[in-house]
Every structure is written in C-alpha cells, then in structure tokens.
Rosetta silent file (secondary structure, phi, psi, omega in degrees, C-alpha in Angstrom):
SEQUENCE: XXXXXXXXXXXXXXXXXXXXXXXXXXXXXXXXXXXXXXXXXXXXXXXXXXXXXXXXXXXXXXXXXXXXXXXXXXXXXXXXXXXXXXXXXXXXXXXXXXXXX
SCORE:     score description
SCORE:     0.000 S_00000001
   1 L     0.000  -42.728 -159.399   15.219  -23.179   -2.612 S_00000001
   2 L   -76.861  -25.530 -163.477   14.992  -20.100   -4.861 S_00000001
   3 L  -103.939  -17.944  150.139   17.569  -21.527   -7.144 S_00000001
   4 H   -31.667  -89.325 -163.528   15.856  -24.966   -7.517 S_00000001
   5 H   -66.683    2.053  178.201   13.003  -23.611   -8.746 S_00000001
   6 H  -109.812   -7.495  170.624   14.607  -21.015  -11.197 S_00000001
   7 H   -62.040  -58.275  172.300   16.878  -24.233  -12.669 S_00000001
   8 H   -19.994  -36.900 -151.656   13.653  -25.571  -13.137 S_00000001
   9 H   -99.841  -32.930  176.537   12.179  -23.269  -14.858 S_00000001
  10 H   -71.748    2.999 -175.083   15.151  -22.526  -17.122 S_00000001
  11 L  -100.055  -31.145 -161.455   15.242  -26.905  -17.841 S_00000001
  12 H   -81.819  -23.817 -178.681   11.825  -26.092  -19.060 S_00000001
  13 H   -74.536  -26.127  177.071   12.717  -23.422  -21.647 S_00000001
  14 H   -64.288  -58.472  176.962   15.644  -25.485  -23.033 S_00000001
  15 H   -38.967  -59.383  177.307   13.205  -28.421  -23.207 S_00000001
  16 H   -31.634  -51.156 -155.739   10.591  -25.719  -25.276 S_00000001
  17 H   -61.440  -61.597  178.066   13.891  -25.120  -27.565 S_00000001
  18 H   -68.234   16.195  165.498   14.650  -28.197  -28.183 S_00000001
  19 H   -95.565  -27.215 -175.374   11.091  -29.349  -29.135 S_00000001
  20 L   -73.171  167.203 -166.017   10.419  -26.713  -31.430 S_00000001
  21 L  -132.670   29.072  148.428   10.699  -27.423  -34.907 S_00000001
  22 L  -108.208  -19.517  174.155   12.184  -23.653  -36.497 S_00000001
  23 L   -41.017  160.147  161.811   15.138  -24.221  -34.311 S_00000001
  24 L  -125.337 -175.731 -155.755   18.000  -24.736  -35.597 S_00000001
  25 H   -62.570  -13.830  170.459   20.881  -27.419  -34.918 S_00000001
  26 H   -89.586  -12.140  172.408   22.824  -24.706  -33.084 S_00000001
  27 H   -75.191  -38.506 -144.178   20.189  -23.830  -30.967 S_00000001
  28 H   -80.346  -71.366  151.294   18.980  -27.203  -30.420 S_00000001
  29 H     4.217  -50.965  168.247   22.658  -27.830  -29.639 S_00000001
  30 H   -84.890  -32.094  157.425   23.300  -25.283  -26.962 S_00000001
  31 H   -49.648  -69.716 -174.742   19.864  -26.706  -25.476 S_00000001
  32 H   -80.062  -13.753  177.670   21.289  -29.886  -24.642 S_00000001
  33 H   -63.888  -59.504 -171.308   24.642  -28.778  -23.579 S_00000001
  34 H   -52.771  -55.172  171.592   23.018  -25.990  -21.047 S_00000001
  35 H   -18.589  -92.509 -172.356   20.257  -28.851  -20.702 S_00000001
  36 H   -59.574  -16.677  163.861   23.191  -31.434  -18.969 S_00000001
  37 H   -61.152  -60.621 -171.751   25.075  -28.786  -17.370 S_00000001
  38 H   -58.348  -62.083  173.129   21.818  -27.373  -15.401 S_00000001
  39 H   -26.608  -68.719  176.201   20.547  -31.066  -14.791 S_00000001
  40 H   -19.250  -62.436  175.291   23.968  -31.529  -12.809 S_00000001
  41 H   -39.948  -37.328 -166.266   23.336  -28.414  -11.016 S_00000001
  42 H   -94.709  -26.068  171.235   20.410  -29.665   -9.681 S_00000001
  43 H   -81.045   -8.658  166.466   21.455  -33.352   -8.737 S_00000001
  44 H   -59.406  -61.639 -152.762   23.995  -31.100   -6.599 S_00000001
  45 H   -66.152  -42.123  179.910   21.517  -29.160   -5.052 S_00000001
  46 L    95.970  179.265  169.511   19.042  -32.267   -3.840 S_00000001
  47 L   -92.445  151.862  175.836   15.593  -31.828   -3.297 S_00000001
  48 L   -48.757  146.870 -168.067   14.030  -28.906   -1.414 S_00000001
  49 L   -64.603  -36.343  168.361   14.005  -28.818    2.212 S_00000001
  50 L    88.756   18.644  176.670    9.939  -29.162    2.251 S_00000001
  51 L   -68.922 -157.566  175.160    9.633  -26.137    5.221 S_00000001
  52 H   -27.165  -58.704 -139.559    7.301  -23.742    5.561 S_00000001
  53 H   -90.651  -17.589 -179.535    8.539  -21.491    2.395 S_00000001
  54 H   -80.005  -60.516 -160.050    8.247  -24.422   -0.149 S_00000001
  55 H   -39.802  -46.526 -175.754    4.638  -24.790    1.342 S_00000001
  56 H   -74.619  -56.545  156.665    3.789  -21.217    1.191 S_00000001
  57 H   -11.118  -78.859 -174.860    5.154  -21.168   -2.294 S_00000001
  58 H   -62.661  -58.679  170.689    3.003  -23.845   -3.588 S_00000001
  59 H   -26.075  -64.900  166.947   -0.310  -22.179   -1.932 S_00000001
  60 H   -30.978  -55.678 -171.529    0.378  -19.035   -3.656 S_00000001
  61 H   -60.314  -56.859 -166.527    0.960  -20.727   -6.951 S_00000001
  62 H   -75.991  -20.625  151.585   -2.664  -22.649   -6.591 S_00000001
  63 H   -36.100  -89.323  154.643   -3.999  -19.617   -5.342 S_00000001
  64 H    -0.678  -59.636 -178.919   -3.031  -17.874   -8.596 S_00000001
  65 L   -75.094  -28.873 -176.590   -4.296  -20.315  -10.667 S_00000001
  66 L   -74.068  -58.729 -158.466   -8.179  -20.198   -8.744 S_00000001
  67 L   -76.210  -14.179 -163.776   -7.950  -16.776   -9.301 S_00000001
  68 L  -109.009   73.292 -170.396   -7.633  -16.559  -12.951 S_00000001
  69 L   -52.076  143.045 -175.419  -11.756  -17.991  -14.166 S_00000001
  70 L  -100.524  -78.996  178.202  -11.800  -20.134  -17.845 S_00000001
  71 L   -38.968  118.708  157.170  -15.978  -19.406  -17.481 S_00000001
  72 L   -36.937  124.480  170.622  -17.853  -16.947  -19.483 S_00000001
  73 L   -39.335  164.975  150.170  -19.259  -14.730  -17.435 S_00000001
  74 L   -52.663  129.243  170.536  -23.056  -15.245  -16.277 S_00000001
  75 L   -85.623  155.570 -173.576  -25.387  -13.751  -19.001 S_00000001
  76 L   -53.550  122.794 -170.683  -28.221  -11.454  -17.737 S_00000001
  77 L   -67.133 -170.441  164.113  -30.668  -14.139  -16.163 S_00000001
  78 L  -108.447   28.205  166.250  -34.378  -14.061  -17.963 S_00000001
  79 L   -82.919  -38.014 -162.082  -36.272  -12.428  -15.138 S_00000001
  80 L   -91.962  -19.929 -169.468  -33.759   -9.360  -14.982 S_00000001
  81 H   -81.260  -46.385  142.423  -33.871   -9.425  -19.218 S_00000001
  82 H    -3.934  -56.589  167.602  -37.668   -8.233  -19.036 S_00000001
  83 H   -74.432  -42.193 -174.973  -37.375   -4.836  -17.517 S_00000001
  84 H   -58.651  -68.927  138.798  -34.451   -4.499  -19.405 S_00000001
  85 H   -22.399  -51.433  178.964  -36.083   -5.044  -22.573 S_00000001
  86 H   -80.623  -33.239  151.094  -38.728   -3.065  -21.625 S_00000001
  87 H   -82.506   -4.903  155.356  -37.336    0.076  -20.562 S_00000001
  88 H   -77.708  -39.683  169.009  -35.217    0.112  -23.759 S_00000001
  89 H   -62.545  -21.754  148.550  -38.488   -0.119  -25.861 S_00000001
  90 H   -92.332   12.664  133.965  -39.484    2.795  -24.206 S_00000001
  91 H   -37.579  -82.912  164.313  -36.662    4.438  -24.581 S_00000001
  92 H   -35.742  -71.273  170.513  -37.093    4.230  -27.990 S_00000001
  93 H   -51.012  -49.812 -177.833  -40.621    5.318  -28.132 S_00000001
  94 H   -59.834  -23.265 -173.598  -40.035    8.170  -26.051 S_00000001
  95 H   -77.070  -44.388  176.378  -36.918    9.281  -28.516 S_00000001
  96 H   -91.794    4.231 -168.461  -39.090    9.226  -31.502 S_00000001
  97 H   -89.437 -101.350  167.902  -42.328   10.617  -29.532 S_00000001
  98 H     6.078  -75.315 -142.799  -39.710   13.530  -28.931 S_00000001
  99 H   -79.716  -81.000 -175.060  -38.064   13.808  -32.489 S_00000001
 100 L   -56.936   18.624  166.133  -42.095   14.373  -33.788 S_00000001
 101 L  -103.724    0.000    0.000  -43.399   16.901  -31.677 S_00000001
C-alpha cells in the first residue's frame, strides 16, 4: 500500500517537471523515462487492497484538509466594538489628564 501511494506521488512530480516551462530537454527527458518506468511499477503492483488502512488513510488526509480554514477570521462583532472603543477613548483622556497635572 505504502509504495502505491509514494509511486504516486513521485508520477506527480515528474508530471510537475515535465509541465514546467524552465525545464530543460534533459530534464523533461529523464521525466518521461522515470515517468514509464514508475507507471509499469504500478500496473505491477494493482490497485490497493481497499482494507481498513487505505480507509484510515483517506480519513486522515480529509481530516487534514478540514483542519487547515481558507476564512478570515471573525472581526470583533459591533456590540463588543463599543466598549472597546470606549475604554480606549478613555484611555486616552486619562493619559493626557495625567501628562497635565
């Protein structure tokens, strides 16, 4: 299973190489050659057994993904911005009330 998924991952980085456009023709070159070796590898290997451990895998993975929020935090709502406001302007006042006595 483990080796599946690290062919995989290594078909995707050739595929990167050979999409980019500063390779060059020896890289690109050595892309598809690894490229059709590792494909082989993989029509050896079959598809994954589908137990538990693939299952467990994938959860994790989607887990992961859940866990990592694209939304901007919540901004201060405008009930809680009142008080807020309001104990900084007197803040203020009190700082320069201070600095003239």
């Amino acid at each position: 299973m483990k080796s599946v998924d690290a062919l995989r991952r290594k078909l995707r980085g050739l595929l990167a190489v050979t999409r980019d456009s500063a390779a060059t023709d020896h890289e690109r070159a050595n892309a598809e050659a690894l490229k059709a070796r590792i494909e082989g590898q993989l029509r050896a290997e079959g598809a994954p057994k589908g137990d538990w451990t693939d299952t467990a895998f994938r959860l994790g993975r989607t887990l992961r993904k859940l866990d990592q929020s694209t939304a901007p935090p919540e901004s201060v709502s405008g009930s809680a911005k009142i008080p807020y406001r309001l104990g900084k302007a007197l803040g203020q006042g009190l700082k320069k009330w201070r600095s003239t006595s």
